[in-house]
PDB file of N, CA, C and O in Angstrom:
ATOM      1  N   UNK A   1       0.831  -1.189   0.000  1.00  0.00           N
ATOM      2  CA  UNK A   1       0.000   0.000   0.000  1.00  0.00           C
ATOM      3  C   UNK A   1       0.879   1.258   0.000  1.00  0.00           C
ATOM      4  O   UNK A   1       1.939   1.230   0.626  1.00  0.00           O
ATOM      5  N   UNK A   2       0.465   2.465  -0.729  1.00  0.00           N
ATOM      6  CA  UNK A   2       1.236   3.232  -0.790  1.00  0.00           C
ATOM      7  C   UNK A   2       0.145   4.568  -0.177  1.00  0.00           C
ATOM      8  O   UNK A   2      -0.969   4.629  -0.698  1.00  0.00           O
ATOM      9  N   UNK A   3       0.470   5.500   0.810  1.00  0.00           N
ATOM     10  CA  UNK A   3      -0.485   6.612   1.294  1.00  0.00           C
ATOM     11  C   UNK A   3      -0.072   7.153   0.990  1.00  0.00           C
ATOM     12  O   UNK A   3       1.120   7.060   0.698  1.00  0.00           O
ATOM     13  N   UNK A   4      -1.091   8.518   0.783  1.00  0.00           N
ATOM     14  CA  UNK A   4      -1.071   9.856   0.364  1.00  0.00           C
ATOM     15  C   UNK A   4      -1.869  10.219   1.331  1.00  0.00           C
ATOM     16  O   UNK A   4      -2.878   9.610   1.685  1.00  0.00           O
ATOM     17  N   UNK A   5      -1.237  11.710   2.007  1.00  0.00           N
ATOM     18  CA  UNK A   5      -1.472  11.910   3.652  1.00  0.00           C
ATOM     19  C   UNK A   5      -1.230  13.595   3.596  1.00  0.00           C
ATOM     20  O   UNK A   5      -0.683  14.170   2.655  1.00  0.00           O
ATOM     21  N   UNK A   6      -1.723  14.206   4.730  1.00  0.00           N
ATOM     22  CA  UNK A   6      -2.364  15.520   4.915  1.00  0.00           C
ATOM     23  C   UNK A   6      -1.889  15.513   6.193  1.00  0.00           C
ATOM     24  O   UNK A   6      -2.164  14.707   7.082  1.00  0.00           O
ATOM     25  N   UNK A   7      -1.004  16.657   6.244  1.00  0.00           N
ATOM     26  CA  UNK A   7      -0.970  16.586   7.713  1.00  0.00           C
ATOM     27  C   UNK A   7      -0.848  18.374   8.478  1.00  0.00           C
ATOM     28  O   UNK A   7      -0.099  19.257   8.061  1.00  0.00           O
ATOM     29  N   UNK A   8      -1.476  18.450   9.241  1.00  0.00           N
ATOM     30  CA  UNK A   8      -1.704  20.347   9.544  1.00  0.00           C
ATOM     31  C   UNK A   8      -0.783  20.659  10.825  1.00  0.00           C
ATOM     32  O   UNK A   8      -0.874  20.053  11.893  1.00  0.00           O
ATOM     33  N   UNK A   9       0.111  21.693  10.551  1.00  0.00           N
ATOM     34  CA  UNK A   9       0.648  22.147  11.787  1.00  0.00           C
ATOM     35  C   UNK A   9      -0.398  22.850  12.946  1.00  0.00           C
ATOM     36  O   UNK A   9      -1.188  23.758  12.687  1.00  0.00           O
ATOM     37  N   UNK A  10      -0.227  22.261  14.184  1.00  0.00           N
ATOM     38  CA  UNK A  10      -0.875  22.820  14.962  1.00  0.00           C
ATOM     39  C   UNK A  10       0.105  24.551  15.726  1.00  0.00           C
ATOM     40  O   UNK A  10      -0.123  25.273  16.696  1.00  0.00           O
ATOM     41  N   UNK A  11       0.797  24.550  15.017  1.00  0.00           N
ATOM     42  CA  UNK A  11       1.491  26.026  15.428  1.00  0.00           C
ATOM     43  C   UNK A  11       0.887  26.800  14.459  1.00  0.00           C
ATOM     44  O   UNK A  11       0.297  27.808  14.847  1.00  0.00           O
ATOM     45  N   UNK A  12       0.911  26.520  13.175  1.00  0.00           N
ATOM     46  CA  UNK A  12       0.717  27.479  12.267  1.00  0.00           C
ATOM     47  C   UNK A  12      -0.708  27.015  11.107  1.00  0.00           C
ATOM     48  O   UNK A  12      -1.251  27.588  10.163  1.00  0.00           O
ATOM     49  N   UNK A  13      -0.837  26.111  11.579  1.00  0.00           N
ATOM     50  CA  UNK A  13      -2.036  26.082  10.186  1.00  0.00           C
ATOM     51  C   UNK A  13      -1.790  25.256   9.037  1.00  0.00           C
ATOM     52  O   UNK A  13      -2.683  24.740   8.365  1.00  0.00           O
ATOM     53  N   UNK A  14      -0.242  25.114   8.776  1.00  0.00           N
ATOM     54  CA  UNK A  14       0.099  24.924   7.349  1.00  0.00           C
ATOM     55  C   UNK A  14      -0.578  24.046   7.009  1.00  0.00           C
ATOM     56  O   UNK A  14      -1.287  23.737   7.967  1.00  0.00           O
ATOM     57  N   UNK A  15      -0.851  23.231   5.878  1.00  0.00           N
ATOM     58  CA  UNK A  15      -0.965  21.916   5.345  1.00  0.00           C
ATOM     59  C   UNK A  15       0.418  21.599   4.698  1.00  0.00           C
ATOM     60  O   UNK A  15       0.916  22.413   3.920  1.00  0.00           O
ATOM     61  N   UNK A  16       1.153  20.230   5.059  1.00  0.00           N
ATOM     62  CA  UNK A  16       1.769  19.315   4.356  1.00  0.00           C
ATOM     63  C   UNK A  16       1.097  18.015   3.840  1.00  0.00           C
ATOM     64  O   UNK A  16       0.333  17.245   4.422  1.00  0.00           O
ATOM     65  N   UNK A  17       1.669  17.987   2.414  1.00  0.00           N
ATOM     66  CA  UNK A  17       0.919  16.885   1.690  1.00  0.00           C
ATOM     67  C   UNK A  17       2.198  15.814   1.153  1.00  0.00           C
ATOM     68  O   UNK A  17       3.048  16.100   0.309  1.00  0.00           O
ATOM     69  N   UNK A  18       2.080  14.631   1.829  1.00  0.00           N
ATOM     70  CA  UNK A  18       3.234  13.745   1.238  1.00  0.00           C
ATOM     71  C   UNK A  18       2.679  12.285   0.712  1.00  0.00           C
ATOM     72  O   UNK A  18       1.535  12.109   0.294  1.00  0.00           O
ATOM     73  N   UNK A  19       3.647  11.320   0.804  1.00  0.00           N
ATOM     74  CA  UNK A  19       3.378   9.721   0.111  1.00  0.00           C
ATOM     75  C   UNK A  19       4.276   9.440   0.694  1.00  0.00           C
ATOM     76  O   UNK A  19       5.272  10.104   0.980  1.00  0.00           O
ATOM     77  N   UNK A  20       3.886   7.983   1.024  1.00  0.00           N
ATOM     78  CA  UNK A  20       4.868   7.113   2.057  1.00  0.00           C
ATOM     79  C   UNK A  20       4.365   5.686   1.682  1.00  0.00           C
ATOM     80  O   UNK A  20       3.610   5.601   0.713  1.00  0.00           O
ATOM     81  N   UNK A  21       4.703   4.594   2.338  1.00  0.00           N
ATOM     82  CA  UNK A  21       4.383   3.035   2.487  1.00  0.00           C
ATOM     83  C   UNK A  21       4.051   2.817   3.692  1.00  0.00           C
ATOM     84  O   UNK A  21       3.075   2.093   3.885  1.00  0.00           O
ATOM     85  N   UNK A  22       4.707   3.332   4.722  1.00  0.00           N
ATOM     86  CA  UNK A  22       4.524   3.469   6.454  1.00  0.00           C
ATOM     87  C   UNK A  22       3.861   4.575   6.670  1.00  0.00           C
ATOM     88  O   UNK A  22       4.315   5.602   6.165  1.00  0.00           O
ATOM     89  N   UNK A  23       2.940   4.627   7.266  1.00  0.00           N
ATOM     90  CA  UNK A  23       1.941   5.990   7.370  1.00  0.00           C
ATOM     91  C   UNK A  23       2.442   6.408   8.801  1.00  0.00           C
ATOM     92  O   UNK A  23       2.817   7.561   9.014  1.00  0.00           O
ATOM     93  N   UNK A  24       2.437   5.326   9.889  1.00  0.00           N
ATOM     94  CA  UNK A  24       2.865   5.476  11.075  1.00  0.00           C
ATOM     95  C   UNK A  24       4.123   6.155  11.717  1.00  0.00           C
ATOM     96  O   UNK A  24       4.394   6.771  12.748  1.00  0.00           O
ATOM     97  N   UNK A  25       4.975   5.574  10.170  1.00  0.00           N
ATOM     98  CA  UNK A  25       6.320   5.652  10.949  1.00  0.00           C
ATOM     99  C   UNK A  25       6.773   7.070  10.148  1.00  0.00           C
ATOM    100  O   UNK A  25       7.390   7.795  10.927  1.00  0.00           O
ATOM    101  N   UNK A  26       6.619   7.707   8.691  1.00  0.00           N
ATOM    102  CA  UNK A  26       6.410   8.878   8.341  1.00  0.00           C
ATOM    103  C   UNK A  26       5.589   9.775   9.569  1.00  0.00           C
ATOM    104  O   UNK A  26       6.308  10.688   9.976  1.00  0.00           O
ATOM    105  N   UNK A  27       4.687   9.737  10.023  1.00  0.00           N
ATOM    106  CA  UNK A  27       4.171  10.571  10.752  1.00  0.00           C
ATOM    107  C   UNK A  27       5.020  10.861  12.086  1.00  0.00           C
ATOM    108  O   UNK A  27       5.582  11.929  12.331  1.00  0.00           O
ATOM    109  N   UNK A  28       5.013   9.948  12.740  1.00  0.00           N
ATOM    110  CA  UNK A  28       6.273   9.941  13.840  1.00  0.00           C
ATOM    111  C   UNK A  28       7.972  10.525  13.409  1.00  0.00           C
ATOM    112  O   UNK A  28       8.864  10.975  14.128  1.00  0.00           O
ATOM    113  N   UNK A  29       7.910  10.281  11.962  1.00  0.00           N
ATOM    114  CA  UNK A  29       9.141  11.652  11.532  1.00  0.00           C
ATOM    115  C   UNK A  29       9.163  12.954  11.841  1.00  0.00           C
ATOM    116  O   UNK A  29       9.844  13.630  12.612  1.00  0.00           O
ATOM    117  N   UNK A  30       8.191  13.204  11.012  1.00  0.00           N
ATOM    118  CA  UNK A  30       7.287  14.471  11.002  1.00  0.00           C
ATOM    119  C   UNK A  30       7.373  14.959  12.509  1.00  0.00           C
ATOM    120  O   UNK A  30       7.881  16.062  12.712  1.00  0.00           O
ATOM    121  N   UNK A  31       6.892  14.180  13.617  1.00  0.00           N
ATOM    122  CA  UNK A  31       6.745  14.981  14.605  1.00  0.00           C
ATOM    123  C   UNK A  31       8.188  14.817  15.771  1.00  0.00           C
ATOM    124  O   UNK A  31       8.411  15.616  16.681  1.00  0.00           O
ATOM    125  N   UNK A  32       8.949  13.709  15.483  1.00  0.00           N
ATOM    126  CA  UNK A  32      10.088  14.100  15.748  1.00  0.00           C
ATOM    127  C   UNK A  32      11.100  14.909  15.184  1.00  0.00           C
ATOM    128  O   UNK A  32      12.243  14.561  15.482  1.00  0.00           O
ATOM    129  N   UNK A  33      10.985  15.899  14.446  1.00  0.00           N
ATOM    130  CA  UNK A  33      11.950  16.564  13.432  1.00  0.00           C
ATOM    131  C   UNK A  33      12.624  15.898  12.448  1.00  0.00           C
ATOM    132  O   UNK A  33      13.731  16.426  12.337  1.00  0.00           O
ATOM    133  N   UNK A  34      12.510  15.132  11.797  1.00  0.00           N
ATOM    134  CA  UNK A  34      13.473  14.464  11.191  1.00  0.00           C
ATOM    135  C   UNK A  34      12.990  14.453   9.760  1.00  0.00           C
ATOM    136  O   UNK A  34      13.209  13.574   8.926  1.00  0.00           O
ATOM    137  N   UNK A  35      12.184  15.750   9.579  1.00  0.00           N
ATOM    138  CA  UNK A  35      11.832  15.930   8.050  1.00  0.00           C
ATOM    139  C   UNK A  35      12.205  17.340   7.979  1.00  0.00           C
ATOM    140  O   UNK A  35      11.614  18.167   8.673  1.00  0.00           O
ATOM    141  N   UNK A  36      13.237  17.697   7.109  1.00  0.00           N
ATOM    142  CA  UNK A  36      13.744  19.381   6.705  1.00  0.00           C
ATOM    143  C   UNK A  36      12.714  20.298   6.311  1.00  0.00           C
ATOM    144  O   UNK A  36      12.810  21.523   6.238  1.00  0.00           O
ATOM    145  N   UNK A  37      11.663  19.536   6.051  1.00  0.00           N
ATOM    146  CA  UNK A  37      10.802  20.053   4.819  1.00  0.00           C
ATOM    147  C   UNK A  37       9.993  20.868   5.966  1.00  0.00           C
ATOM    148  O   UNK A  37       9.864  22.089   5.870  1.00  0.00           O
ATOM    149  N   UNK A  38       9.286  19.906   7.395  1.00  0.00           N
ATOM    150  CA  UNK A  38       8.735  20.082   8.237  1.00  0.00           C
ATOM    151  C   UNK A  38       8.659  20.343   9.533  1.00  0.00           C
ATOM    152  O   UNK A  38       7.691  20.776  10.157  1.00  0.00           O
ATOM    153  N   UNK A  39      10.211  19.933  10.098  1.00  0.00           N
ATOM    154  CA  UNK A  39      10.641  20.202  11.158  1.00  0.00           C
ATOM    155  C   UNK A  39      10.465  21.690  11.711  1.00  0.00           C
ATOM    156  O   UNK A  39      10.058  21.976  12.837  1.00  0.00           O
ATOM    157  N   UNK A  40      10.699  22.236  11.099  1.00  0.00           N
ATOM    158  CA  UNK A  40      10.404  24.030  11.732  1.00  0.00           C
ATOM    159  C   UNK A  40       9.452  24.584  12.296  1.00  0.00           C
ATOM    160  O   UNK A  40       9.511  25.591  13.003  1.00  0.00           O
ATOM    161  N   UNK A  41       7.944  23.579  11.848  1.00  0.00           N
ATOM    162  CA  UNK A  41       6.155  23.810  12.063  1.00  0.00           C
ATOM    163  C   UNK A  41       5.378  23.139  13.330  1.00  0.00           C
ATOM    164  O   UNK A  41       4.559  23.491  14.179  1.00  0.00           O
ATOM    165  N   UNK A  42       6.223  21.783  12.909  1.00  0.00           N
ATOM    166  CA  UNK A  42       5.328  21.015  14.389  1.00  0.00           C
ATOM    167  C   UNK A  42       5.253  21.430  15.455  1.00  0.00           C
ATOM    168  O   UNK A  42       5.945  22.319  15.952  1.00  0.00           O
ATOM    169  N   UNK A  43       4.254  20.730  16.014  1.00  0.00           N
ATOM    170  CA  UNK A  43       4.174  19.496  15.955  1.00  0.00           C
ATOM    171  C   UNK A  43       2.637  19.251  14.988  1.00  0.00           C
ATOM    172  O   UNK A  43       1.727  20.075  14.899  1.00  0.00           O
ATOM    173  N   UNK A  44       2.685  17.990  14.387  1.00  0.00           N
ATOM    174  CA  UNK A  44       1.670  18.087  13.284  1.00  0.00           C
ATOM    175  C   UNK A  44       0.712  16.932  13.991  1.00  0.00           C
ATOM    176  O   UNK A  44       1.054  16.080  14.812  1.00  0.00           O
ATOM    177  N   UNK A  45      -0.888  17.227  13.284  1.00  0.00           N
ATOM    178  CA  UNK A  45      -1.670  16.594  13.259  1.00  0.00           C
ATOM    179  C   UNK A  45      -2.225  15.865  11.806  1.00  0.00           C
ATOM    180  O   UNK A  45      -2.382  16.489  10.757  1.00  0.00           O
ATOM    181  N   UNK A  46      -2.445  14.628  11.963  1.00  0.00           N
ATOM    182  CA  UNK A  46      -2.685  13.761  10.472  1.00  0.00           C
ATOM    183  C   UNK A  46      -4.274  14.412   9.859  1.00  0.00           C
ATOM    184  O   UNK A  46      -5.013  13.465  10.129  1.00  0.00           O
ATOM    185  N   UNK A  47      -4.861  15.116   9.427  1.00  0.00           N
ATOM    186  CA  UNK A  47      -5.988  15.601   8.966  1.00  0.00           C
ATOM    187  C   UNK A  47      -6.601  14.484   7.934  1.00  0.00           C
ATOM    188  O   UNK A  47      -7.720  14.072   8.239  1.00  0.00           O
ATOM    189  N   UNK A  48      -6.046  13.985   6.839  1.00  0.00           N
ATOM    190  CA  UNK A  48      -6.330  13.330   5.774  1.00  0.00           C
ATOM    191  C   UNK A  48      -5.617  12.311   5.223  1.00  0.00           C
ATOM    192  O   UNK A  48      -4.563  12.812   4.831  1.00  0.00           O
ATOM    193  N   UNK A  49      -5.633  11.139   4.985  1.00  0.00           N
ATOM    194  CA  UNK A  49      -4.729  10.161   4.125  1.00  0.00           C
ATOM    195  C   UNK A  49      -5.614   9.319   3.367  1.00  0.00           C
ATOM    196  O   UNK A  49      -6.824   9.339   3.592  1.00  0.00           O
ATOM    197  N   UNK A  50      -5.026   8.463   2.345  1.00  0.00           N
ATOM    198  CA  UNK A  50      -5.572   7.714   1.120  1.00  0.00           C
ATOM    199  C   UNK A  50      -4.640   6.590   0.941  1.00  0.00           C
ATOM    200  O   UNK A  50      -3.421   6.502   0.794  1.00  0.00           O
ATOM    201  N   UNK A  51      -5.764   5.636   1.011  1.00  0.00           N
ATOM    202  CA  UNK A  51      -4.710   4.496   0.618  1.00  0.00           C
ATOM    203  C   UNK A  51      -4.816   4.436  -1.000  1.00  0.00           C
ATOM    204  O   UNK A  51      -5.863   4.894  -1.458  1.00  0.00           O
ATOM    205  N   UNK A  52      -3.756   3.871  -2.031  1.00  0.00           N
ATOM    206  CA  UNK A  52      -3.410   3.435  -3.160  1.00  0.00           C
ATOM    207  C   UNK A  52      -2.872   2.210  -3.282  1.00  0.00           C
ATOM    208  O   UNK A  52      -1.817   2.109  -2.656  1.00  0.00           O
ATOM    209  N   UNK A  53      -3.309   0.942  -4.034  1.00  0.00           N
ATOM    210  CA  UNK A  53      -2.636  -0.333  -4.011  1.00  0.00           C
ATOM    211  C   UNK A  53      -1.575   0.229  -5.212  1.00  0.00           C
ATOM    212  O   UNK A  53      -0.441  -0.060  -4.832  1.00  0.00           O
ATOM    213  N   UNK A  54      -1.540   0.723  -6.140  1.00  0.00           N
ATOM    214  CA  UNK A  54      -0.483   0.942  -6.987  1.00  0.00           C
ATOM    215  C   UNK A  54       0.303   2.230  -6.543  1.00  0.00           C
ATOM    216  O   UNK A  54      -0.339   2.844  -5.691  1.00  0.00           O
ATOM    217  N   UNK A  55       1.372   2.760  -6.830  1.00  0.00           N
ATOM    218  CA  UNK A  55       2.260   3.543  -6.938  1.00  0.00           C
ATOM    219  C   UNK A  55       2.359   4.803  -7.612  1.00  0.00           C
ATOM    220  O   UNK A  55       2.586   5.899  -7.099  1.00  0.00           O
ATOM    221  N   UNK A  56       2.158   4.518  -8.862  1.00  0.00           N
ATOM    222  CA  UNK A  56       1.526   5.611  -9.776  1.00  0.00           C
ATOM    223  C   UNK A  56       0.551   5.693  -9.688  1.00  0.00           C
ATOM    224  O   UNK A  56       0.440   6.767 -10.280  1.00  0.00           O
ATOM    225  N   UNK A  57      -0.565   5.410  -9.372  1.00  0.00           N
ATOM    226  CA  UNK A  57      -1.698   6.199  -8.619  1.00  0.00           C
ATOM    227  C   UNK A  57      -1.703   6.996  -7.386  1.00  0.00           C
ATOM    228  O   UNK A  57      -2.359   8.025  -7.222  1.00  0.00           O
ATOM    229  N   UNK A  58      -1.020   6.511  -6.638  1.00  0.00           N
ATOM    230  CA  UNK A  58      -0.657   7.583  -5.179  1.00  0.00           C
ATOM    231  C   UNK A  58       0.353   8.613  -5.580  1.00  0.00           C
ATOM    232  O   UNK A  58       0.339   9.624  -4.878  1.00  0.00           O
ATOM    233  N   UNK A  59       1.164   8.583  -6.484  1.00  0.00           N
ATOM    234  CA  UNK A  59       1.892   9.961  -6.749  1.00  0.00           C
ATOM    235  C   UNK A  59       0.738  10.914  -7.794  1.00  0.00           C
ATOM    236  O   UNK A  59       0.524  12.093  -7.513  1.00  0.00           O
ATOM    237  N   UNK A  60       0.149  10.339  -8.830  1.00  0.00           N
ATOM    238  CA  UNK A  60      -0.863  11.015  -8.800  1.00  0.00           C
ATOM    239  C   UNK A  60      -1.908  11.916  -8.122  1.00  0.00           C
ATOM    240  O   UNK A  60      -2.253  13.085  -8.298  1.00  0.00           O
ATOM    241  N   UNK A  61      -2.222  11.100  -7.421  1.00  0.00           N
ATOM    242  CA  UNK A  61      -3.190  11.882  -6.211  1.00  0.00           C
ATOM    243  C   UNK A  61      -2.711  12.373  -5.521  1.00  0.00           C
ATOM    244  O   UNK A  61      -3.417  13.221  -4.977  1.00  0.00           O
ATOM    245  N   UNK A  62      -1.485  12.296  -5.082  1.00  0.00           N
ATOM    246  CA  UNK A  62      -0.426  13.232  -4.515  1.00  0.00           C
ATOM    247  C   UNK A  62      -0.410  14.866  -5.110  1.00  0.00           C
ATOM    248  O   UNK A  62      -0.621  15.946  -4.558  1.00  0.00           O
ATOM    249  N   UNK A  63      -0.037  14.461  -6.569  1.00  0.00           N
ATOM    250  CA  UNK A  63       0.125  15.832  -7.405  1.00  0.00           C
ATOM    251  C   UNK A  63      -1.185  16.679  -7.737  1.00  0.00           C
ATOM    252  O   UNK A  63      -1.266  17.886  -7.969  1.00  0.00           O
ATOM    253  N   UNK A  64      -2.206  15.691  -7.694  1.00  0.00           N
ATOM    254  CA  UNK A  64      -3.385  16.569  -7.559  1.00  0.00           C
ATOM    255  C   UNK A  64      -4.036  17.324  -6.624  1.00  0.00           C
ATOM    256  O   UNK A  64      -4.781  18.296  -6.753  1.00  0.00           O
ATOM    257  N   UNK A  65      -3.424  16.395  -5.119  1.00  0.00           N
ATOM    258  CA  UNK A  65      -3.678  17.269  -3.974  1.00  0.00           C
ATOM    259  C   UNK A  65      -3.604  18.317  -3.824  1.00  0.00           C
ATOM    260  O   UNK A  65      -4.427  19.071  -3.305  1.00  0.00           O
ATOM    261  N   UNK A  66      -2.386  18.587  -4.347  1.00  0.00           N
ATOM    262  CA  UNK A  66      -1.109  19.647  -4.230  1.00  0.00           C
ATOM    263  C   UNK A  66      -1.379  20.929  -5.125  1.00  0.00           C
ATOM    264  O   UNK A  66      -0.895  22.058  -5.051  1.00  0.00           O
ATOM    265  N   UNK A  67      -2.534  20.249  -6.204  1.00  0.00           N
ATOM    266  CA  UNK A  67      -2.560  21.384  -6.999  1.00  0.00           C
ATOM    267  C   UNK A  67      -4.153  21.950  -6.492  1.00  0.00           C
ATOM    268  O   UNK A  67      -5.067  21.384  -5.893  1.00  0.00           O
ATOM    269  N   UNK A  68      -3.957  23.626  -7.157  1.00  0.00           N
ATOM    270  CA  UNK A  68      -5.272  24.241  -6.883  1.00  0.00           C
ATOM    271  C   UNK A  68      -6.697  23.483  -6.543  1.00  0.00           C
ATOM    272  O   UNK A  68      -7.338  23.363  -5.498  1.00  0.00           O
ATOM    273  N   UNK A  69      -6.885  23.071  -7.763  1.00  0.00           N
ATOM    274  CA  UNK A  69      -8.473  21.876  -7.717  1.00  0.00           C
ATOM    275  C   UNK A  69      -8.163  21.177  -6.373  1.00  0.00           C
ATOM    276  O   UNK A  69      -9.060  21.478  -5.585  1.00  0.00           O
ATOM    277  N   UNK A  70      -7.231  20.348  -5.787  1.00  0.00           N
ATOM    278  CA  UNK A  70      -6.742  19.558  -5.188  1.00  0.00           C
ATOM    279  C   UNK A  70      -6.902  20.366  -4.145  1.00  0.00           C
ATOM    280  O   UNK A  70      -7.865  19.832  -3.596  1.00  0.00           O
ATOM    281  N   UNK A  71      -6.642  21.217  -3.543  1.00  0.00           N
ATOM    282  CA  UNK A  71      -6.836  21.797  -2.245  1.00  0.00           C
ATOM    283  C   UNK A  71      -8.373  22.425  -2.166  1.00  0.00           C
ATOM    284  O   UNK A  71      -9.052  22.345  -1.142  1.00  0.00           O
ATOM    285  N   UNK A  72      -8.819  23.048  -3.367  1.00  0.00           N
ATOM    286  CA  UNK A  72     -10.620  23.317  -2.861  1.00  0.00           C
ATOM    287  C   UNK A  72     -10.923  21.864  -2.706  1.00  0.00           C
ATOM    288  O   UNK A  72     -11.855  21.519  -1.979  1.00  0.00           O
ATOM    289  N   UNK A  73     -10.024  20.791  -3.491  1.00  0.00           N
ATOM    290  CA  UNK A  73     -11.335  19.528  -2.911  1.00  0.00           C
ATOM    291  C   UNK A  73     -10.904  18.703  -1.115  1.00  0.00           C
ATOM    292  O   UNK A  73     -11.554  17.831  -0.539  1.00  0.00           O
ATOM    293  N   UNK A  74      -9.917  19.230  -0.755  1.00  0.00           N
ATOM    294  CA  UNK A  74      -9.779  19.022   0.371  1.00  0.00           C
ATOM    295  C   UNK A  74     -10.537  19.775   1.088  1.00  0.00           C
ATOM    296  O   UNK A  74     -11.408  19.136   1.680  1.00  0.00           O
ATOM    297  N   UNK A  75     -10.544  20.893   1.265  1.00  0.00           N
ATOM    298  CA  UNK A  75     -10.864  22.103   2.143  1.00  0.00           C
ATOM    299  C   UNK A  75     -12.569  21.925   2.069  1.00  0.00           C
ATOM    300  O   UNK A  75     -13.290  22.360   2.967  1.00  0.00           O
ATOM    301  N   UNK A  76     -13.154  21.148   0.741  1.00  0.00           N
ATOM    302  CA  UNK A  76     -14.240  20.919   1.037  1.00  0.00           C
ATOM    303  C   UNK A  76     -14.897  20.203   1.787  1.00  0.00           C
ATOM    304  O   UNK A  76     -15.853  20.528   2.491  1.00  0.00           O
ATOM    305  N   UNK A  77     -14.139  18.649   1.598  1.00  0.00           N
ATOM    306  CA  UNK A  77     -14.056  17.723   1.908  1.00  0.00           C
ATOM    307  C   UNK A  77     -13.626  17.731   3.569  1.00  0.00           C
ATOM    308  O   UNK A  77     -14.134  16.814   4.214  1.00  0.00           O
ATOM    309  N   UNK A  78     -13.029  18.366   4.076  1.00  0.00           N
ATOM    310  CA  UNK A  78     -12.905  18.971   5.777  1.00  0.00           C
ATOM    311  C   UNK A  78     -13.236  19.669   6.429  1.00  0.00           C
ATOM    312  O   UNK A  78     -12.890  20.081   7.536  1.00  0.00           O
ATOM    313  N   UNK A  79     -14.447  19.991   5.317  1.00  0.00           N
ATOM    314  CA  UNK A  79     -14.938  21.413   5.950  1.00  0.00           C
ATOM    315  C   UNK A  79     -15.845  21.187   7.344  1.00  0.00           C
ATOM    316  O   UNK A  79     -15.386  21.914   8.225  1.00  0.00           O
ATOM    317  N   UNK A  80     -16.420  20.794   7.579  1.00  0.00           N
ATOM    318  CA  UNK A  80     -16.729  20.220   8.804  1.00  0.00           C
ATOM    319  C   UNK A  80     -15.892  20.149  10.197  1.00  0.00           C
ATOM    320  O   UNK A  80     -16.261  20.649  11.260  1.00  0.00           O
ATOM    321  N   UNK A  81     -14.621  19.382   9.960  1.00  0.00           N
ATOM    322  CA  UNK A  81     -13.083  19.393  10.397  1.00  0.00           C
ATOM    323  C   UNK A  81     -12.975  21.059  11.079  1.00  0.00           C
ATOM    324  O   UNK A  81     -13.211  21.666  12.124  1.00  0.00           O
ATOM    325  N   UNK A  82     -12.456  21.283   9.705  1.00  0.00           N
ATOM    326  CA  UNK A  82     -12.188  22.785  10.113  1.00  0.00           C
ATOM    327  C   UNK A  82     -13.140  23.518  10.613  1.00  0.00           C
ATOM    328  O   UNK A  82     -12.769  24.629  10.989  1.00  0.00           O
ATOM    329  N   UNK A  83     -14.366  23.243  10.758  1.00  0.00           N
ATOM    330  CA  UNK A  83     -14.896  24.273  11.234  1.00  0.00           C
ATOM    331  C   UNK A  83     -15.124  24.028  12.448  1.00  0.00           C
ATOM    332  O   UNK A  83     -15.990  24.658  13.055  1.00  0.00           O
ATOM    333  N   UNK A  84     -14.401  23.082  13.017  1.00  0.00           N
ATOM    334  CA  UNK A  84     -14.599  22.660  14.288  1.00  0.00           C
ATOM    335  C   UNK A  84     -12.982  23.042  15.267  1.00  0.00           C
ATOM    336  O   UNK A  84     -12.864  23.220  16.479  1.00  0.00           O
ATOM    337  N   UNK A  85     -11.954  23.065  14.216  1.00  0.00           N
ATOM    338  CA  UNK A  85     -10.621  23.640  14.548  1.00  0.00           C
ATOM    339  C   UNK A  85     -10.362  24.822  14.535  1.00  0.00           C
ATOM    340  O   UNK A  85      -9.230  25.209  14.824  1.00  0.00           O
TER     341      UNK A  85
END
């Protein structure tokens, strides 16, 4: 299985959007510092993930996340979420 995962700084708001095989053990990166990308924000909360049995489908949906369309369809899709955060 390959995830595609959402994860929100609780300092700042941000959204990070990544892909992994270990959802668990990526996330526990993330909140031990040990991602450059993310270390500066945490500590993070997991908001969203997707499982993919193929590979090139999860980098796909990855890149779509990431893009414009891809974030109104999150933000829709959590809106509930967020309006509770």
């Amino acid at each position: 299985m390959k995830y595609v995962y959402v994860i929100q700084s609780l300092k700042s708001n941000y959204w990070y959007t990544g892909l992994t095989n270990d959802l668990r053990k990526r996330f526990n990166q993330h909140n031990e510092g040990k991602s450059t990308w993310t270390k500066p924000r945490g500590p993070w909360e997991l908001i969203y993930y997707e499982a993919c049995l193929d590979g090139d489908d999860a980098k796909a949906r990855e890149k779509y996340l990431k893009s414009g369309m891809g974030k109104r369809y999150l933000k829709n899709r959590l809106k509930r979420f967020l309006s509770l955060t």
